[in-house]
BAPADREN-44204 format. One line per field, with one value per residue (C-alpha): chain; z, x, y; residue in three letters. Coordinates in steps of 0.05 Angstrom, whole numbers, plus 32768, in hexadecimal, padded with zeros to 4 digits. Example, Ala and Ser with C-alpha at 12.3 -4.5 7.8 and 13.67 -1.06 7.14 Angstrom:
% residues 2
kette <- A,A
w <- 809C,808F
u <- 80F6,8111
v <- 7FA6,7FEB
rest <- ALA,SER
//
This chain:
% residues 562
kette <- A,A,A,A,A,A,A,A,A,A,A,A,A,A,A,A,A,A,A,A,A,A,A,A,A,A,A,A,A,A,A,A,A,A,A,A,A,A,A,A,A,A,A,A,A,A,A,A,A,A,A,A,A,A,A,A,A,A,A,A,A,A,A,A,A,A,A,A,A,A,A,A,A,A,A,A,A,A,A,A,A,A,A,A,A,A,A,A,A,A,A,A,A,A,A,A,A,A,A,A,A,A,A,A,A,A,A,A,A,A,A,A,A,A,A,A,A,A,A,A,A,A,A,A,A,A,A,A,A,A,A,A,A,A,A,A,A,A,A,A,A,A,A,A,A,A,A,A,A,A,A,A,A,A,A,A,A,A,A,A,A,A,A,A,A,A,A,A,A,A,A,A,A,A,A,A,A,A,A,A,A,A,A,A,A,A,A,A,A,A,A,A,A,A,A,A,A,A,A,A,A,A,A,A,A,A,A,A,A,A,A,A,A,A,A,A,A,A,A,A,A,A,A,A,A,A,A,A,A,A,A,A,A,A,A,A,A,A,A,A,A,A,A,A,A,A,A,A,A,A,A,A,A,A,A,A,A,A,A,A,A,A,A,A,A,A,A,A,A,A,A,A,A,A,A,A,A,A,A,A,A,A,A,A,A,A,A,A,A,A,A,A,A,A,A,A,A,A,A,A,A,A,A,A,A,A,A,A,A,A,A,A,A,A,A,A,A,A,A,A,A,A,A,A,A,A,A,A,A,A,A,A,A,A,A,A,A,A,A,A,A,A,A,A,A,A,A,A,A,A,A,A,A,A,A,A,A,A,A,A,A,A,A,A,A,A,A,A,A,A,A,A,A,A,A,A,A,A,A,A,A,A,A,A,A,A,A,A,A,A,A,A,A,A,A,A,A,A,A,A,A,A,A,A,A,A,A,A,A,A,A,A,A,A,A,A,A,A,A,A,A,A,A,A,A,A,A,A,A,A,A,A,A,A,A,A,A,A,A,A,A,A,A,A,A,A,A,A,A,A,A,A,A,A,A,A,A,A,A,A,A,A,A,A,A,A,A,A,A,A,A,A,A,A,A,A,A,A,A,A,A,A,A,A,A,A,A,A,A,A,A,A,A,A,A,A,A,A,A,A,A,A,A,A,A,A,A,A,A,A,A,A,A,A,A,A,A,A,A,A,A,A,A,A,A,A,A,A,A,A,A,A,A,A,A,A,A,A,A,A,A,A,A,A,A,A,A,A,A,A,A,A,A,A,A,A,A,A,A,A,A,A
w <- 7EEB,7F22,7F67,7F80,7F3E,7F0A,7F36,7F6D,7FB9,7FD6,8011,7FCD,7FB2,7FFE,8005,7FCA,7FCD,8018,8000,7FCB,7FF3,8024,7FF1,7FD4,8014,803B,8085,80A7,8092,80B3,80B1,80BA,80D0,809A,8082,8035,8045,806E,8049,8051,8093,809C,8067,8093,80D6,80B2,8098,80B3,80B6,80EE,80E7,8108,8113,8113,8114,80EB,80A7,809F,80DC,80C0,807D,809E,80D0,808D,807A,80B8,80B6,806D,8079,80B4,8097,8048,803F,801F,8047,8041,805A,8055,8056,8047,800C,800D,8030,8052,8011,800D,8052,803D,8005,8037,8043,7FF8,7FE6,8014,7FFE,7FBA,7FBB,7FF6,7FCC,7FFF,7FF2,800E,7FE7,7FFB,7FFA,7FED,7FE9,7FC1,7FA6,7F65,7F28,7F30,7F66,7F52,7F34,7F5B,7F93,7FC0,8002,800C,7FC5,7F95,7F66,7F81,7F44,7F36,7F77,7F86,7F3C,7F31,7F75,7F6C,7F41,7F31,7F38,7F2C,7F31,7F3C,7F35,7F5E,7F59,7F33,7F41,7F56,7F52,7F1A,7F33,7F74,7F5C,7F2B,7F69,7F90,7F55,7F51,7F9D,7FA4,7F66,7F3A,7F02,7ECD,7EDB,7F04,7F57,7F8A,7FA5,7FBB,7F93,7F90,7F8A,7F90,7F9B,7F8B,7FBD,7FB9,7FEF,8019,803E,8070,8075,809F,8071,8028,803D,8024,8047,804D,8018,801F,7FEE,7FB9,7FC0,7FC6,7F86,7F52,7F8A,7F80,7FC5,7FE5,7FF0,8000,800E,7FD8,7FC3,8003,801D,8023,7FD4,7FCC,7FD9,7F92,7F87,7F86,7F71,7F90,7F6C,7F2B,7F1B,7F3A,7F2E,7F6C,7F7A,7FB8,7FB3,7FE4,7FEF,7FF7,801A,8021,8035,802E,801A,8038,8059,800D,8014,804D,8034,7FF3,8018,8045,800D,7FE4,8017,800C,8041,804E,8059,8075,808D,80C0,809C,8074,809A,8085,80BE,80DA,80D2,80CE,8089,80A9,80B9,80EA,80E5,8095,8085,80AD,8091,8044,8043,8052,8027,7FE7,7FBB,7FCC,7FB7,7F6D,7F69,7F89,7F9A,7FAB,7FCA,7FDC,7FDD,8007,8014,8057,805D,8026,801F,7FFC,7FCD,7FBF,7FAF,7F8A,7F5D,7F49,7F03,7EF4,7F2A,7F15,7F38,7F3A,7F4F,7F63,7F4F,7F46,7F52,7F3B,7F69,7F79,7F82,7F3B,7EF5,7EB7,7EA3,7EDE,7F01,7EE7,7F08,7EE4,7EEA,7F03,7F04,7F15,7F52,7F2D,7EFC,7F39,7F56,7F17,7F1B,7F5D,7F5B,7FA1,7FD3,7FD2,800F,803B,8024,8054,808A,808A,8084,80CC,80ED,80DF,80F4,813B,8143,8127,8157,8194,8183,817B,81C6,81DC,81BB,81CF,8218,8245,8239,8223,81D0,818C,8185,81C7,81D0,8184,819B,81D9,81B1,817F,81B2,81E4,81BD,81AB,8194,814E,8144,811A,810C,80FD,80BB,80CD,810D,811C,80E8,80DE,8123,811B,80E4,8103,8145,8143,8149,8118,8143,8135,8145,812D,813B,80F8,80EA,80CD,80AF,807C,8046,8007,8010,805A,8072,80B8,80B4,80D1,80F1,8131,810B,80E6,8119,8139,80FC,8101,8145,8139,8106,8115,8161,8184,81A3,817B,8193,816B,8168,8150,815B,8180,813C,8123,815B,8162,8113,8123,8162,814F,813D,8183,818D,8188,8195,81CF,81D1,8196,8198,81BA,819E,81C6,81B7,81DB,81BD,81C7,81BA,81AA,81C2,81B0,81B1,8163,8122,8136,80E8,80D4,80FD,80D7,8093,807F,80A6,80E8,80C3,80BF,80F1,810E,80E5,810B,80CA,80C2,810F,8114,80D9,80D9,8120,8111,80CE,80DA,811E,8127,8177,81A1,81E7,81EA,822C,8211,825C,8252,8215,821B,825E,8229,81FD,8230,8223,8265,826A,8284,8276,826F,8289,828C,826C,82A2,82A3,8252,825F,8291,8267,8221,824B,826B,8248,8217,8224,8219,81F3,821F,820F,821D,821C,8212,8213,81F5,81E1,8192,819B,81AF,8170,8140,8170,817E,8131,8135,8168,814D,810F,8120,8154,811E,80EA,811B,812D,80EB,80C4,80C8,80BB,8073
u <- 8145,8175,816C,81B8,81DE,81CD,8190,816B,8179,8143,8146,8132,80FB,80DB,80DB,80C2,8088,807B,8072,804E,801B,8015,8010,7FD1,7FB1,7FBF,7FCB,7FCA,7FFC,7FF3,8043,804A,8090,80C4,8106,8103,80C8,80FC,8106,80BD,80BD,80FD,80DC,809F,80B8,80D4,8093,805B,802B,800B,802F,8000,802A,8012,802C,7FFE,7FF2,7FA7,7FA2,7FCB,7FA2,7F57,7F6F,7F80,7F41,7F1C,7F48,7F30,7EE8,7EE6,7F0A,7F01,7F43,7F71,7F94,7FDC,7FEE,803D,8057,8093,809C,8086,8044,8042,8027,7FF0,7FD3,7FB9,7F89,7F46,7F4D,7F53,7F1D,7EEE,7F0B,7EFE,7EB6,7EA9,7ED3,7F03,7F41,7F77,7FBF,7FE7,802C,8051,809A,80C8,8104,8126,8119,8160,8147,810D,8102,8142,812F,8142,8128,80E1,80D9,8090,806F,804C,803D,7FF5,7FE5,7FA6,7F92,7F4A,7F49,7F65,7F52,7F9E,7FE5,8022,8067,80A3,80E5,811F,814B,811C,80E1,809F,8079,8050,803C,802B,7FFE,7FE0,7FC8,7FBB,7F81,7F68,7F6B,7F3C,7F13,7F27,7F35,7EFD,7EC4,7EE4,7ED2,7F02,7F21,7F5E,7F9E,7FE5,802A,805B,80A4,80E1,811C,815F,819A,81AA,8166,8172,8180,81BE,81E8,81D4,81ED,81B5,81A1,8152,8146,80FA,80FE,811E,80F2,80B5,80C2,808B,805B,800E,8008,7FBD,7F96,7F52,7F1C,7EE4,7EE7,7EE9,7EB2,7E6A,7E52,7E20,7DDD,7DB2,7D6F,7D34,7CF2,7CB1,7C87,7CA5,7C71,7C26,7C37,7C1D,7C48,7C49,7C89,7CBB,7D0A,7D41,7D7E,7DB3,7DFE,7E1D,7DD7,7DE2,7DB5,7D9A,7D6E,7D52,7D44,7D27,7CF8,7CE0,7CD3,7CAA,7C81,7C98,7CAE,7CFC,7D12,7D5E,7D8D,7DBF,7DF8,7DD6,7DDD,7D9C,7D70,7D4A,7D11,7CC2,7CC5,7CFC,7CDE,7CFE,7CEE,7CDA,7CFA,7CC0,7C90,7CA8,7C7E,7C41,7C4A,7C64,7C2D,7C1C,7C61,7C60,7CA7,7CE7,7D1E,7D5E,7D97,7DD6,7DE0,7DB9,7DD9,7DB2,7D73,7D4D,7D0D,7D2E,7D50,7D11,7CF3,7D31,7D28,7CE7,7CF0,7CAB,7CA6,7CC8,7D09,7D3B,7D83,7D98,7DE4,7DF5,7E3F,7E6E,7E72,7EA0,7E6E,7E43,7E53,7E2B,7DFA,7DFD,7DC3,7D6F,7D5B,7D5A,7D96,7D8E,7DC2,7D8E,7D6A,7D36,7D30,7D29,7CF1,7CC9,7CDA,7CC5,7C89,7C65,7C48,7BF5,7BD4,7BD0,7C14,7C42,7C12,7C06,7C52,7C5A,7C26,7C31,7C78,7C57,7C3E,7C73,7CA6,7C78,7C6F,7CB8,7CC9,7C94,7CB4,7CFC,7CF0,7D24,7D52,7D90,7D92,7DAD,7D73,7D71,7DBB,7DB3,7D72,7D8C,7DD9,7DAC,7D81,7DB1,7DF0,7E0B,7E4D,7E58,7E4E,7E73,7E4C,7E6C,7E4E,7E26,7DED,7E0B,7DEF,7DB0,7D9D,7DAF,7D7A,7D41,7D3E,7D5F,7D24,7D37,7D3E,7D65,7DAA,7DEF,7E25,7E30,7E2D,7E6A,7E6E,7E95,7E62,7E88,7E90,7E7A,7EB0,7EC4,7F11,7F2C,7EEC,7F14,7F51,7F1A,7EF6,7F39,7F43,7F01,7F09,7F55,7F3C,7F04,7F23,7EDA,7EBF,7EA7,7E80,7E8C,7E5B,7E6F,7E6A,7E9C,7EB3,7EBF,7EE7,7F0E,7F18,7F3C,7F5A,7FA2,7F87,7F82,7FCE,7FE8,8036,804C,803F,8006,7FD3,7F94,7F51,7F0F,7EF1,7EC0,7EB3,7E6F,7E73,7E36,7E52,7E2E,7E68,7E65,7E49,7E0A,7DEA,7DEC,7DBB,7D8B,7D94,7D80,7DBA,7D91,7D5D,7D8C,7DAC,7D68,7D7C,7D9E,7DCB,7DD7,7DE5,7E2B,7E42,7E1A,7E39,7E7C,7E80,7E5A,7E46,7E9A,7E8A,7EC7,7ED5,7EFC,7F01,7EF4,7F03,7F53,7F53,7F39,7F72,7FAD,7FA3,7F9A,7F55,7F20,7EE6,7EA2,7E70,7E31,7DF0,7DB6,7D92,7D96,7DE8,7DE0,7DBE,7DF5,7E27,7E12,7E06,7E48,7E7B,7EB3,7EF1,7F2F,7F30,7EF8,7ECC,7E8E,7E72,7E23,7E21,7DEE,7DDC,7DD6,7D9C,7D6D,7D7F,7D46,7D11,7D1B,7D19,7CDD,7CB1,7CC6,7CAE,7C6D,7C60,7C6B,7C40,7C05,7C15,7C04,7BD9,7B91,7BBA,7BDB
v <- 8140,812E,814A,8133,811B,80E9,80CB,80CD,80B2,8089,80BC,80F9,80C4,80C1,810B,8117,80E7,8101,8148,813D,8116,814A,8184,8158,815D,811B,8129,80DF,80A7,8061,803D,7FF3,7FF2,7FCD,7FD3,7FD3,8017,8039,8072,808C,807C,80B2,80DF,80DE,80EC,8128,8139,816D,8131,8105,80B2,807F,8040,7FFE,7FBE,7F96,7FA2,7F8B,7FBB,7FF4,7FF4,7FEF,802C,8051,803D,8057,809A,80B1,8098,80CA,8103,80F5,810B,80E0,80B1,808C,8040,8029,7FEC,7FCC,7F8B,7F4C,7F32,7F6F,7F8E,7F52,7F5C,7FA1,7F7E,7F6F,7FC3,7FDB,7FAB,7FC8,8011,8001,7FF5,8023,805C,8076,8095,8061,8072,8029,8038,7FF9,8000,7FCC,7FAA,7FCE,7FAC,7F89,7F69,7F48,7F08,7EF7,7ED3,7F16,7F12,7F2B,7F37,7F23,7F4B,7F80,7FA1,7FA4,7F7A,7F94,7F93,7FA9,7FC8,8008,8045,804E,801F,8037,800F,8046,8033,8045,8080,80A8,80E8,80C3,810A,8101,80C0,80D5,8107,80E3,80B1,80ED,8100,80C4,80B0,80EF,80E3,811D,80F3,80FC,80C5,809F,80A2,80A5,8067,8047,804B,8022,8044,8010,8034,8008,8021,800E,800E,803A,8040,806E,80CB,80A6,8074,80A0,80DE,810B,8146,8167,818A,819D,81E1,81BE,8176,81A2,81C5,81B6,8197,81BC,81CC,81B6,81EF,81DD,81A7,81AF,8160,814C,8172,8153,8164,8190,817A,8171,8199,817B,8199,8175,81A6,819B,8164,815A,810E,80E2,809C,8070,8075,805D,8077,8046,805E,802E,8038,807D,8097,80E2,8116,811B,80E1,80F2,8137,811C,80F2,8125,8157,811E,8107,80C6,808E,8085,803E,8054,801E,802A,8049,8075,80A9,80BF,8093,80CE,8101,80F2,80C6,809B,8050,8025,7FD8,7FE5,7FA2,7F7D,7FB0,7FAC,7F6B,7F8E,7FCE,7FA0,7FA1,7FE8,8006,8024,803F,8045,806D,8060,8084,806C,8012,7FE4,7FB0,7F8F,7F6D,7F3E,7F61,7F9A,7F68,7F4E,7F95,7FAD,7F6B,7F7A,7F95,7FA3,7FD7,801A,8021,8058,805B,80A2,80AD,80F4,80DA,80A9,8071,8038,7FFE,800C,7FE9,800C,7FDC,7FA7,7FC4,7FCB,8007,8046,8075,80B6,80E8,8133,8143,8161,8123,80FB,8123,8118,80CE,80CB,80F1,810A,80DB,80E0,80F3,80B1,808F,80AE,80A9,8060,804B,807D,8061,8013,8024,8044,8000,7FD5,7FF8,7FF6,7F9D,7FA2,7FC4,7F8F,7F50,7F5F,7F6B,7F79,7F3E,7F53,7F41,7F5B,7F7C,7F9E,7FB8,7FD4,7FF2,8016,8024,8053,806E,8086,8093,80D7,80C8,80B4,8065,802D,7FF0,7FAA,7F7F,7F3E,7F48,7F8A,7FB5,7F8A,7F87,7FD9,7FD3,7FB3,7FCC,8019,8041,807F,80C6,8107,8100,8129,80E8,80C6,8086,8057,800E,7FF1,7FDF,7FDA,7F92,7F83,7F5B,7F60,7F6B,7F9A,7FBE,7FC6,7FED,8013,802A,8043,8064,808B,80A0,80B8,80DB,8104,8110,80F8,80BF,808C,8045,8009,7FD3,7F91,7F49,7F10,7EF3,7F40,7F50,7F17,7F19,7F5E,7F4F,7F5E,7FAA,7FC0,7FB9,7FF9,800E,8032,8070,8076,809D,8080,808A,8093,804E,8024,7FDF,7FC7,7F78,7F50,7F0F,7ECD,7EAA,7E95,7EAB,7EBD,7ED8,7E98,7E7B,7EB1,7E92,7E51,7E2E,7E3D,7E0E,7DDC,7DE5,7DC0,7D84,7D4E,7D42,7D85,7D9B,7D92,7DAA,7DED,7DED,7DEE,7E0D,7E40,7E47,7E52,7E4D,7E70,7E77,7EAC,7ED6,7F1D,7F3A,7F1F,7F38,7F7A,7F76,7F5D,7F99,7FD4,7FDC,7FE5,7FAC,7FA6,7F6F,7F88,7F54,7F80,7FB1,7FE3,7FD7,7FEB,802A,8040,8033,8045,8089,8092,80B5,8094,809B,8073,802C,7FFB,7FC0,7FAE,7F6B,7F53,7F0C,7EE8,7E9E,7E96,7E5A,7E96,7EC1,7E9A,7E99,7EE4,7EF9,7ECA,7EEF,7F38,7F2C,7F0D,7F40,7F76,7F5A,7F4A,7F97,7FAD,7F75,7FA7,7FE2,7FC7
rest <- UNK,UNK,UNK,UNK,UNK,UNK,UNK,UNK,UNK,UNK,UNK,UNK,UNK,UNK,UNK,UNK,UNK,UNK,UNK,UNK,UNK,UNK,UNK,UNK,UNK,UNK,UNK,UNK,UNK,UNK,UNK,UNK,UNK,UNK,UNK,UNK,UNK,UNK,UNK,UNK,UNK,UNK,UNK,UNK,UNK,UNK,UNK,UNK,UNK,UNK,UNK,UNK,UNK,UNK,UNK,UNK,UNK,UNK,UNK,UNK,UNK,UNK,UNK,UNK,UNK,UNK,UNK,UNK,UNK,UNK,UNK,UNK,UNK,UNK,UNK,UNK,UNK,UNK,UNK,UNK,UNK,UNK,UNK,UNK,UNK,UNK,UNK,UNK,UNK,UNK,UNK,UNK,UNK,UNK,UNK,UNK,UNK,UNK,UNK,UNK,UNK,UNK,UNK,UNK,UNK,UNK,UNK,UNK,UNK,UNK,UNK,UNK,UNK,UNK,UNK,UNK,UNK,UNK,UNK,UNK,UNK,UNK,UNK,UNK,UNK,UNK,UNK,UNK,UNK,UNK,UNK,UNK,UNK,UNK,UNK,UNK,UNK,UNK,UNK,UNK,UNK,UNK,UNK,UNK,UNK,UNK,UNK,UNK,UNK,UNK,UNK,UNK,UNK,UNK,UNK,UNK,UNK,UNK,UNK,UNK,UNK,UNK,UNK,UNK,UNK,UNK,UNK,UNK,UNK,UNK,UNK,UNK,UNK,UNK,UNK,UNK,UNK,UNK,UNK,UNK,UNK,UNK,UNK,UNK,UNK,UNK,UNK,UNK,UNK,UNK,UNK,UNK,UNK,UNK,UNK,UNK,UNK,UNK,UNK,UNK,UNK,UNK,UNK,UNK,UNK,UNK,UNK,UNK,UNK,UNK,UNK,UNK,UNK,UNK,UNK,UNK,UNK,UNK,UNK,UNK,UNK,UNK,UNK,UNK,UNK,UNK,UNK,UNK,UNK,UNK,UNK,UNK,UNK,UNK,UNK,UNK,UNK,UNK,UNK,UNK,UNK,UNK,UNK,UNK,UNK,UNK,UNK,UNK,UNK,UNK,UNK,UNK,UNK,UNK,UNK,UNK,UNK,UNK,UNK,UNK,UNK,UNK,UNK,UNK,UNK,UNK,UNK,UNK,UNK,UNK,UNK,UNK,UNK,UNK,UNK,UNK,UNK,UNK,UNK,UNK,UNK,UNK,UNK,UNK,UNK,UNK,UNK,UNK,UNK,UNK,UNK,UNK,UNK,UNK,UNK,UNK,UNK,UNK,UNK,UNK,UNK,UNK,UNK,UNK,UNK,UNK,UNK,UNK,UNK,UNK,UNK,UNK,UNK,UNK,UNK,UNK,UNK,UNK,UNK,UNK,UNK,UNK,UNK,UNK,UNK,UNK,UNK,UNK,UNK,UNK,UNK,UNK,UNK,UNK,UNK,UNK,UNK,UNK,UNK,UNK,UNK,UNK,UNK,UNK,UNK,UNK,UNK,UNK,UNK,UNK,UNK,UNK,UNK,UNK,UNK,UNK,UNK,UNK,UNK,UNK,UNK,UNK,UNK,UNK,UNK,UNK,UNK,UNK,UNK,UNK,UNK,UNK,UNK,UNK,UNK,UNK,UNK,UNK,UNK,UNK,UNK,UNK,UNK,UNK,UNK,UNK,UNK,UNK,UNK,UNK,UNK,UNK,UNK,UNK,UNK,UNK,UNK,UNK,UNK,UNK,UNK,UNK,UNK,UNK,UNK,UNK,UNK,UNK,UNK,UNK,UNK,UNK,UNK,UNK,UNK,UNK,UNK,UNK,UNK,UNK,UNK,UNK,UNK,UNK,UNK,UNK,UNK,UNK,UNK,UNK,UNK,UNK,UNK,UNK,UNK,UNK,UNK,UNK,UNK,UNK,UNK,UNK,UNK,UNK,UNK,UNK,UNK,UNK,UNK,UNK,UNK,UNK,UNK,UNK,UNK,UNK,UNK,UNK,UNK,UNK,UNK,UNK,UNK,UNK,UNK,UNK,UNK,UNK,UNK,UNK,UNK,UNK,UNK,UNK,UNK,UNK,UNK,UNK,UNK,UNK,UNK,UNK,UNK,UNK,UNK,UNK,UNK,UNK,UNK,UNK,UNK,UNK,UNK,UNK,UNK,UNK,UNK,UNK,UNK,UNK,UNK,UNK,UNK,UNK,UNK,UNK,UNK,UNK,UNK,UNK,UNK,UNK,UNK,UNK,UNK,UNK,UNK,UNK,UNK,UNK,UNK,UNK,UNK,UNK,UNK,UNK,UNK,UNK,UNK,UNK,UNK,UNK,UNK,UNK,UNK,UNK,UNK,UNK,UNK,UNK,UNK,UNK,UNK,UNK,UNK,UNK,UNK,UNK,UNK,UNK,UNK,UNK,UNK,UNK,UNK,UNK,UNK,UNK,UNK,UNK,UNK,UNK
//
């Protein structure tokens, strides 16, 4: 039905997609500024709703990105034709398997332009292919409602078996572009008409925890409970009322209580041929020796998903699917007397070889050590050392601030814009730890317009002037090789020299370099506020040797107990 004769104006199609989005609860929209997009930029300034501008795309999507992981609403990104569409690819991907609700609004030629030759014109349709839970190409001049809404459902996972995730509506606009040139006047009763209006939260709250019933069975297991990325509170709570030890990484969320172990990756080697079962919550995705326990398929595994998510296939993984708390409990069984025990006290002694071994130098290891302990604001961590170094060394303690990364596929684009994201979002101060490559990588998102809104941030750089992980894997081994030396060097040693102090300087942001451990303490303990950096330096060479000493301190630690 026409709004304003025989079809509608771009100006009607903007307003209408606009109210829609805010009637199905979307509250933040990230705009990369463009012509062919105009008319949602006017429809939005219009709008009840808070615009974030930015001037990169890859930046604009991964702050979308950060903005629905923090608030679990969903969240909009606009951009105009062209590349412009392309450079928001590295941020679906990672909302696809991490299942966040990103809506990409891509606006386009009409369908007389295309296949032309018209400036800025490709296919968009589709781009992101297996990406999104839901595409739809909407041509110009007509009511995008139901399409809108239909992304809106699937954005925020309503459609049946299928979990939330990002979602495509490609909007075809033609000429005029602007409230100005097409003559149209506001009409917010009449473009509101048929919208559902958003009247609640319930799928965006934190879902309601499972049951789980201990008692239920009087089966014994040494038993031990995985909980990867995006785990929850449950695992921890599962673990706790099973007597049974909880091996949490980082971003869990669930890396605290009694059960929780810290250094359990350099203890899993020890406790191997002990373990009868496991449990998993959530998906690890860090260290090795889980890999290596999660492959064993003679040992009885279990894979808790009482929700559909993103990042699982039916039939790709071994473990046994389980979809009940109470199933689960039965699965796991109850740890005998003596099981819990001896996992808490080789972790007493693997923590106190692990303060002994790392010293007071300045390391990885340390500043992830000290960022855990003495932090009470909520935390992003970058992929690579970051999050393993998080891993190894964060001693697990009761603490409120939650925990970020971006796990789904553990790049680091756009962890800068992301972590912006989070902060804007949730209104606190957040810490971001990352390292020199990661930062760099995202440089471009800490430009922000004048007159943005600025986020609480402090960046806390782990700069060894390179790609430090690598030196980790077997490349450090050859890196040892005279053959080899160079070219592990340069292809994936990636040495920079970048002055992070000008840097920090060219985009607004304050600086301090950071050379002690005592300087770390003051400033992890000092208030954040503003955008600031600070910088640990340390010399990649060292890295091996470190890992080296740790874990032979830690398994001397523990070799009579295990």
């Amino acid at each position: 039905m026409s709004l304003l004769g025989s079809s509608w104006s771009s100006m009607d199609v903007a307003r209408r997609v606009i109210s829609t989005l805010r009637a199905g609860g979307v509250r933040q929209v990230v705009l990369a500024p463009g012509s062919r997009s105009a008319p949602l930029a006017y429809a939005l300034a219009e709008a009840e709703l808070e615009i974030l501008v930015r001037i990169d795309e890859r930046a604009a999507g991964f702050t979308a990105l950060g903005l629905a992981l923090s608030s679990g609403l969903p969240t909009a990104v606009l951009t105009t034709s062209g590349t412009a569409v392309g450079n928001l690819l590295p941020a679906v991907m990672e909302a696809n398997h991490a299942g966040v609700p990103l809506l990409v609004l891509s606006a386009d030629r009409p369908e007389e332009l295309r296949g032309t030759g018209a400036n800025q014109t490709t296919d968009q349709v589709d781009l992101f292919g297996p990406h999104v839970r839901f595409a739809a190409d909407i041509p110009a001049d007509t009511d995008p409602q139901t399409a809108v809404q239909t992304g809106l459902d699937a954005a925020r996972g309503l459609l049946d078996g299928v979990p939330r995730g990002p979602v495509q509506l490609n909007l075809a606009f033609r000429e005029p572009l602007t409230p100005q040139l097409d003559g149209s006047e506001y009409q917010p009763n009449t473009l509101s008409a048929g919208v559902p209006e958003f009247v609640g939260t319930p799928e965006f709250a934190e879902p309601q925890a499972p049951v789980f019933y201990p008692g239920a069975t009087d089966f014994l297991s040494r038993t031990v409970v995985l909980a990867g990325h995006d785990a929850g509170v449950e695992a921890e709570r599962f673990a706790r009322l099973h007597r049974l030890p909880l091996l949490a990484e980082p971003s869990s969320n669930a890396r605290f209580g009694p059960n929780a172990i810290g250094p359990y990756r350099l203890l899993l080697e020890h406790f191997a041929g002990q373990i009868e079962r496991v449990v998993v919550f959530g998906r690890p995705t860090l260290s090795r020796p889980v890999s290596a326990l999660m492959s064993r398929v003679e040992l009885p595994r279990a894979l808790f998903l009482p929700r559909p998510v993103a990042w699982f296939e039916a039939d790709r993984r071994t473990e046994t699917l389980i979809r009940d708390g109470p199933e689960l409990s039965k699965f796991a069984g109850r740890g005998p007397v003596g099981w819990l025990e001896s996992w808490q006290r080789a972790a007493e002694l693997a923590e106190t070889a692990l303060e002994s071994a790392l010293g007071t130098e300045l390391s990885g290891l340390r500043l992830a050590r000290e960022l855990w302990r003495l932090s009470e604001v909520q935390l992003m961590i970058g992929s690579s050392n970051p999050i393993r170094d998080v891993d190894l060394a964060a001693r697990p303690r009761p603490t409120s601030a939650r925990i970020f990364a971006n796990r789904g596929l553990a790049g680091i684009d756009g962890t800068v814009s992301t972590a912006q994201g989070i902060a804007l979002a949730s209104g606190r101060p957040t810490r971001l730890l990352l390292g020199d490559l990661t930062l760099l990588h995202d440089a471009g998102g800490l430009l922000l317009p004048r007159g943005e809104r600025v986020s609480d941030l402090q960046i806390v750089v782990l700069n060894d002037a390179g790609g430090g992980i690598f030196g980790l894997l077997e490349h450090g081994t050859l890196a040892a090789q005279p053959a080899y030396a160079a070219a592990v060097e340069r292809f994936f040693g990636t040495a920079q020299d970048v002055e992070l102090s000008q840097l920090a300087a060219a985009y607004g942001l304050a600086y301090q370099r950071i050379g002690t451990t005592a300087e770390l303490t003051d400033a992890l303990q000092a208030p954040v506020r503003g955008r600031s950096v600070l910088e640990i330096r340390t010399e990649r060479s060292a890295l091996r040797g470190l890992h080296d000493r740790v874990k032979t301190a830690i398994a001397e630690a523990v070799r009579e107990l295990c």
